[in-house]
C-alpha positions in Angstrom: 34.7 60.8 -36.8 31.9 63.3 -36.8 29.6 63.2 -33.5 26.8 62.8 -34.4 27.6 59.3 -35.5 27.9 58.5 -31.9 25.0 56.7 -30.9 25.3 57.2 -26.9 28.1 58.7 -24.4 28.6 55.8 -21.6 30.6 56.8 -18.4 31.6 52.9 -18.2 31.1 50.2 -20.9 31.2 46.4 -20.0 31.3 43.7 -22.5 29.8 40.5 -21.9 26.7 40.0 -19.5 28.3 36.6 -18.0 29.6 36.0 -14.6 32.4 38.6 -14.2 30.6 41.4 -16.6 27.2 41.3 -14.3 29.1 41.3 -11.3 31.3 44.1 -11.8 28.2 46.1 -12.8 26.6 45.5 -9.7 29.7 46.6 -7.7 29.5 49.9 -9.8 26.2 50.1 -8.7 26.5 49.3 -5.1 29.1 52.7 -5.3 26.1 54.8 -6.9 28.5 54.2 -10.5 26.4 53.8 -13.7 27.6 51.3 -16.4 26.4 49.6 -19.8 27.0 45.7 -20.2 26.9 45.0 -24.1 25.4 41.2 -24.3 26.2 39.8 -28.1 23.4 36.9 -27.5 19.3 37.7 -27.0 19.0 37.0 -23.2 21.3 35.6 -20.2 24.0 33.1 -21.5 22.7 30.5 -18.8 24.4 27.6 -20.4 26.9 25.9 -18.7 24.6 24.1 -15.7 26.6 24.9 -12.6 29.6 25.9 -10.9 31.0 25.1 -7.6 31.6 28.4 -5.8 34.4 28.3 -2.6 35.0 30.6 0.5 37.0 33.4 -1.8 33.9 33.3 -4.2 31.0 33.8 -1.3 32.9 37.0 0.3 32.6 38.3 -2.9 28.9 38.3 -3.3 28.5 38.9 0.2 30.3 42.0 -0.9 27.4 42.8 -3.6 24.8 41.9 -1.1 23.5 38.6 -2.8 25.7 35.9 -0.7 22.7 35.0 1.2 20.2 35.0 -1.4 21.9 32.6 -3.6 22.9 30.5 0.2 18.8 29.6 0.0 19.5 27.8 -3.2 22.1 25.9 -2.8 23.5 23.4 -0.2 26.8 23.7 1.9 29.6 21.0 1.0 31.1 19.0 3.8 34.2 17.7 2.4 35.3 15.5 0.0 35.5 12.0 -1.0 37.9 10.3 -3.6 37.5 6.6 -5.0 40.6 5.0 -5.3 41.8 5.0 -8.7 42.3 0.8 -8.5 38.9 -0.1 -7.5 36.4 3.1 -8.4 35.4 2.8 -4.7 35.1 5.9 -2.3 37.6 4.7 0.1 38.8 8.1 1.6 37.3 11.5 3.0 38.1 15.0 4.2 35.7 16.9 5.8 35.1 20.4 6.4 35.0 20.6 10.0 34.1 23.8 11.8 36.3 23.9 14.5 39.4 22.5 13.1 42.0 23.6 10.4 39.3 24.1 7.9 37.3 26.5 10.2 35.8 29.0 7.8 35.8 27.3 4.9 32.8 27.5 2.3 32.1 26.0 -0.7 28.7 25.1 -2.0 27.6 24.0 -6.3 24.9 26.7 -7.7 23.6 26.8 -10.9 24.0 29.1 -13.6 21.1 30.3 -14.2 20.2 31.0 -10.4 23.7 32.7 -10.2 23.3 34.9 -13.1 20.1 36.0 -12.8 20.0 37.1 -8.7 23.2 39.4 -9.9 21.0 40.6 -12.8 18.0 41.3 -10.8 20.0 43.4 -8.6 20.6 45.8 -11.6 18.5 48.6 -12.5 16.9 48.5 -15.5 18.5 49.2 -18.7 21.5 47.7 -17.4 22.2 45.1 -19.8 21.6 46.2 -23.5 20.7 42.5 -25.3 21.9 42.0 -28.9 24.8 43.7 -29.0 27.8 42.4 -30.8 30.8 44.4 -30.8 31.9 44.7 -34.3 35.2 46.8 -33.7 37.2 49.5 -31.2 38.7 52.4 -31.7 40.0 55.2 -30.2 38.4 59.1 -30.2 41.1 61.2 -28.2 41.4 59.5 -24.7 37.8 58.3 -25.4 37.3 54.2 -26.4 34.4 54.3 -29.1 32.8 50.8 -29.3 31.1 50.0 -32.7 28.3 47.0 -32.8 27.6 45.2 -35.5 24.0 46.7 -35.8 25.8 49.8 -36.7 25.6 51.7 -33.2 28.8 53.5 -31.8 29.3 54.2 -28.2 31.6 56.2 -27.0 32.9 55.9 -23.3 35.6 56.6 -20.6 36.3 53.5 -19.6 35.6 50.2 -21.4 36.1 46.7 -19.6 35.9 43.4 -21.4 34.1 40.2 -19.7 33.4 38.7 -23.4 34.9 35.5 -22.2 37.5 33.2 -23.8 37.3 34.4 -27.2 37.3 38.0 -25.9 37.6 41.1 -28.6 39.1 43.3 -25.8 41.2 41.3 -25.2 42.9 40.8 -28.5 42.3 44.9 -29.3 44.7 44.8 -26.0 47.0 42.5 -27.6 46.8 39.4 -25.5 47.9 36.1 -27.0 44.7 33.7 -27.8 44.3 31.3 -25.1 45.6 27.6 -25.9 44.4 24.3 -25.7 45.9 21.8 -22.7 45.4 18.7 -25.1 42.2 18.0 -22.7 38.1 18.2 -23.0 35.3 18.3 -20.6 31.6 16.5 -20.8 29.3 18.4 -18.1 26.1 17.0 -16.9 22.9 18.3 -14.2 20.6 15.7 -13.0 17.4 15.9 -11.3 15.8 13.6 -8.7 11.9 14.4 -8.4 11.9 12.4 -4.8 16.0 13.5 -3.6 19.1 12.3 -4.9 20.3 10.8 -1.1 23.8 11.8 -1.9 25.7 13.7 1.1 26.6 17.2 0.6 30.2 16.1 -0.5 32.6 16.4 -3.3 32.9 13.2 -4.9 35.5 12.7 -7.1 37.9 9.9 -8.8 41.2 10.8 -11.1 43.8 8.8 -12.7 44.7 7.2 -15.8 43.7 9.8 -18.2 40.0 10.6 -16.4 39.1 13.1 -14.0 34.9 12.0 -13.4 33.3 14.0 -10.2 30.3 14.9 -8.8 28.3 17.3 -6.0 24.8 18.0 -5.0 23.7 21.8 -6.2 20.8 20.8 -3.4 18.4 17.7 -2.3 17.3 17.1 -5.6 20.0 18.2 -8.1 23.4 16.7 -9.0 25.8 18.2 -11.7 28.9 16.2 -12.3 31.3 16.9 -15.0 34.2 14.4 -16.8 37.4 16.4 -18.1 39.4 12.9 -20.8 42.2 13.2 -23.2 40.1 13.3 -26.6 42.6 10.8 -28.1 40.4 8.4 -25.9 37.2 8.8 -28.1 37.7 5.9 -31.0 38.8 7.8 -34.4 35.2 6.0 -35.7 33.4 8.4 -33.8 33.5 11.2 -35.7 30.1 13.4 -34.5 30.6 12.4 -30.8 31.2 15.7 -29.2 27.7 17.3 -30.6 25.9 13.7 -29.9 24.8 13.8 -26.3 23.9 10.0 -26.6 27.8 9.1 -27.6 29.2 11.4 -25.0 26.7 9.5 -22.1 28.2 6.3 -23.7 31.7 7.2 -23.8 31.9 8.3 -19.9 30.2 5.9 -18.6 32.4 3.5 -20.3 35.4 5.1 -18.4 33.2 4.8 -15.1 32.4 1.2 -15.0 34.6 0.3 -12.1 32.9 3.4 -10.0 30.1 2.8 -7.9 26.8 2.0 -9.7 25.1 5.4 -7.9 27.7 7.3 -10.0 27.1 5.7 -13.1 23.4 5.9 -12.6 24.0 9.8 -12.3 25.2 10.1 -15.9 23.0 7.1 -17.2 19.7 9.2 -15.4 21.0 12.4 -17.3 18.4 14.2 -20.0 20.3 14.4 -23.0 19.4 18.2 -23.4 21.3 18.5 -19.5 24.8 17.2 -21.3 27.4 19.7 -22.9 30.8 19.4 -24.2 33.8 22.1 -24.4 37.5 21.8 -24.6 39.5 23.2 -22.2 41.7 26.3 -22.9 44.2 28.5 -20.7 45.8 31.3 -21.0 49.8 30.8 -20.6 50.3 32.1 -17.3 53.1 34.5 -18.6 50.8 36.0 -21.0 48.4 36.7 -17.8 52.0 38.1 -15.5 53.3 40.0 -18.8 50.8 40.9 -21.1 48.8 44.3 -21.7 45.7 43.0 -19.0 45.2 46.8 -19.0 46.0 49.7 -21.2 44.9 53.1 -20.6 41.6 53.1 -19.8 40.8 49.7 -21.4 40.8 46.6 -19.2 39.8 42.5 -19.0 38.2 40.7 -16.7 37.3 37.2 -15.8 37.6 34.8 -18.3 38.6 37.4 -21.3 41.7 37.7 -18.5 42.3 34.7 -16.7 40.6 31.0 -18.5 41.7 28.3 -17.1 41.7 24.7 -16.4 38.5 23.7 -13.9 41.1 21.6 -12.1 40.8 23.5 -8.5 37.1 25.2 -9.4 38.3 28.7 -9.4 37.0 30.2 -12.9 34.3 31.5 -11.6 35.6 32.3 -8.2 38.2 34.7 -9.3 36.0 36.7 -11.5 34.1 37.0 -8.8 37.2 38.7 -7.4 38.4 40.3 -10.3 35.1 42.1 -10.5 35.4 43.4 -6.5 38.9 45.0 -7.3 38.1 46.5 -9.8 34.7 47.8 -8.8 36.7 49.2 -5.4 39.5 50.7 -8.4 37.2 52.5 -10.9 35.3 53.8 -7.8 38.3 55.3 -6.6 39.2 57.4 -9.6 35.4 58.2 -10.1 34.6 59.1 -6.1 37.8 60.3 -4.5 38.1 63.8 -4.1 40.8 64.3 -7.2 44.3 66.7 -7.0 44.8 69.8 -9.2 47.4 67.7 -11.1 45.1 65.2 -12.0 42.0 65.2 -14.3 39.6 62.3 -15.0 41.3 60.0 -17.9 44.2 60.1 -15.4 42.8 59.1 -12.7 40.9 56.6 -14.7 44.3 55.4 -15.9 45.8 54.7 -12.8 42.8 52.9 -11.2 43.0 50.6 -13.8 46.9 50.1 -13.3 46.3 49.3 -10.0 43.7 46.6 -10.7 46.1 45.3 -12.5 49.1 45.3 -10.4 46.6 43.6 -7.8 45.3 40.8 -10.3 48.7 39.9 -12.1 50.0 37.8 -9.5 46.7 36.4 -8.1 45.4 34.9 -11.5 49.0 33.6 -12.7 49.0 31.9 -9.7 45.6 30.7 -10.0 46.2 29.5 -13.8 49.2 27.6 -13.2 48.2 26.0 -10.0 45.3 24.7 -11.8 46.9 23.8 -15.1 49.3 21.4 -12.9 46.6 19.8 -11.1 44.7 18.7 -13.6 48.2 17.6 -15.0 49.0 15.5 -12.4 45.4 14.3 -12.0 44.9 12.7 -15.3 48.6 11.9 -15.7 49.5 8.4 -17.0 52.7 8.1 -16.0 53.8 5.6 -13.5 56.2 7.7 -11.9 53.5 10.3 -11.5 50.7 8.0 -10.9 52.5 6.3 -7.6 53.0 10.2 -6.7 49.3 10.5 -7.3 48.4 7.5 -5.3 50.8 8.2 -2.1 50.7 11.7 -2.0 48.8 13.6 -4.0 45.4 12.1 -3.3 45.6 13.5 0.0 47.0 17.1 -0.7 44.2 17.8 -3.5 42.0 19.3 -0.6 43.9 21.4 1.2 45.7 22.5 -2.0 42.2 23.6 -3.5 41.0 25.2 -0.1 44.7 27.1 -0.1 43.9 28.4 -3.3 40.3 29.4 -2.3 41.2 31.1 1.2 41.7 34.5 -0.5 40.0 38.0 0.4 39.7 40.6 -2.1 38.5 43.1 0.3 34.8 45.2 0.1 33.7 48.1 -1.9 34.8 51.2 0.4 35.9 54.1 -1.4 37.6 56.9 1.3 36.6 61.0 0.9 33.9 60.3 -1.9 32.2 63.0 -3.0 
């Protein structure tokens, strides 16, 4: 390929401007390391409503220096509190305390939008190039040249794909294509003008096919979500997961026995604040075998890791992913390097490390959640009486197990 069809040289190329691409760009950043997010859509992919974000996710962006920031928008959960899956009712709680065994513990619902755009804001301008679809990727010598589809052609060190579930980097690595677990999920955000009155707590209700929860973002917002079995939806209904109106019907149809404040969430729901997806994973051997990283090619977030939102940790361990491998890359750019070594190598072995440090930590993370929601939604009577004399009662400290993780800070030794 001759030169001067390259359109621009890019020390670091990230693709996807979501969760896990913005935040690894800001930890680049944060080290004084310049990178260019490639976004395939016009502006911020804010879809999505909210997320609930726990303890492993807040170090994180304390790490990036916008923990507090995005603290002032949302509210700090308590605990939980599970209906009984005979009656609807919210017969149980666990709370949060802050001097017992949950000491330390964080978890708080933020939206979308607020999340991604405080990361964004952080980045200088330039940052994020909008409308910019990768087409292809090749290779130029130990170079990674990165073709868009209007025809542009960058050509960079290192490239890092965040482009999600359906992620090109991903497949250019070799990675199987994530599968479905045979389960959907309807999503909702709710506003209250005068306060919602719901305690900061973690409401939810499983069993018999149906996993229905809900949390306050703050005083006036509520996003809950429903994750079903589509073989539940009546074969007649042929449009319903791109009707809002038949996915409001169909949930609260599976809610009736809760408590009529839940079922007024969903019922007080603009139809434009509901969203449907099915749920995907990655095998978790795929994630603890497969080429996560090659070279000076790597994947992050959900191009590396989707999974079920059965313990909330999707957007959590990007969150980490994009620490690690901020502190990586900075290492091979800012360490003082041997004679033996030059850059691509170091490059190279950042990246293996980032990997050796990730493998374990999202194949946990994927399986652990993919059995949860298994066990959750299970119909079985067998694992339904599990459910109901066990289970119940280990979700939380299960979840908050999962969630007590510390990917460490940003600090890069003999930079130069």
């Amino acid at each position: 390929m001759e030169m001067n069809h390259i359109h621009e040289d890019v020390d670091i190329i990230i693709v996807g401007a979501g969760l896990a691409g913005l935040t690894t760009a800001l930890a680049l950043y944060r080290l004084g390391l310049k990178s260019l997010v490639l976004e395939s859509s016009n502006s911020l992919r804010i879809t999505g409503f909210a997320l609930t974000l726990w303890t492993n996710a807040w170090r994180a962006l304390d790490v990036v220096g916008v923990g507090d920031t995005l603290r002032q928008k949302s509210t700090q959960m308590k605990g939980f509190k599970y209906a009984s899956p005979d009656t609807g009712l919210f017969t149980s709680a666990q709370t949060l305390d802050k001097d017992g065994k949950f000491k330390g513990y964080e978890s708080r619902c933020i939206r979308r939008k607020d999340l991604l755009e405080t990361i964004a804001s952080e980045l200088p301008p330039g940052t994020i190039r909008y409308s910019s679809k990768v087409a292809s990727i090749d290779a130029l010598c130990r170079f990674k040249l990165v073709h868009l589809a209007d025809g542009s052609i960058f050509r960079t060190k290192v490239l890092i794909g965040c482009d999600g579930v359906n992620s090109v980097v991903a497949k250019w690595l070799g990675l199987e294509m994530p599968v479905s677990v045979g389960r959907s999920s309807i999503r909702g955000l709710v506003e209250f003008p005068n306060g919602s009155g719901f305690d900061p707590m973690f409401y939810v209700n499983f069993g018999g096919g149906l996993r229905f929860g809900f949390r306050p973002v703050d005083d006036k917002t509520v996003y809950w979500f429903c994750t079903f079995n589509p073989s539940q939806i009546p074969s007649y209904e042929e449009d319903w997961h791109v009707n809002p109106t038949k996915m409001k019907q169909f949930v609260l149809s599976r809610i009736n026995k809760m408590p009529q404040e839940a079922q007024d969430l969903v019922e007080q729901t603009k139809l434009s604040s509901i969203s449907y997806a099915p749920l995907k994973f990655r095998l978790p051997w795929n994630v603890l075998f497969g080429s996560i990283v090659k070279d000076n090619v790597c994947v992050a977030g959900d191009a590396l890791h989707p999974m079920t939102p059965d313990i909330g940790q999707g957007g959590c361990s990007s969150l980490e992913d994009s620490i690690v491998l901020g502190r990586c890359l900075g290492e091979a750019f800012l360490k003082q390097p041997s004679e033996q070594e030059d850059e691509f190598e170091r490059i190279k072995k950042g990246l293996e490390k980032y990997g050796k440090e990730r493998r374990w930590r999202c194949f946990s993370l994927v399986s652990v959640a993919y059995c949860v929601g298994f066990i959750q939604e299970n119909k079985g009577m067998i694992i339904s009486w599990l459910r109901k004399v066990w289970f119940s009662s280990y979700t939380p400290s299960l979840s908050l197990k999962m969630a007590n993780f510390d990917c460490g800070n940003l600090f890069v030794e003999s930079q130069t």
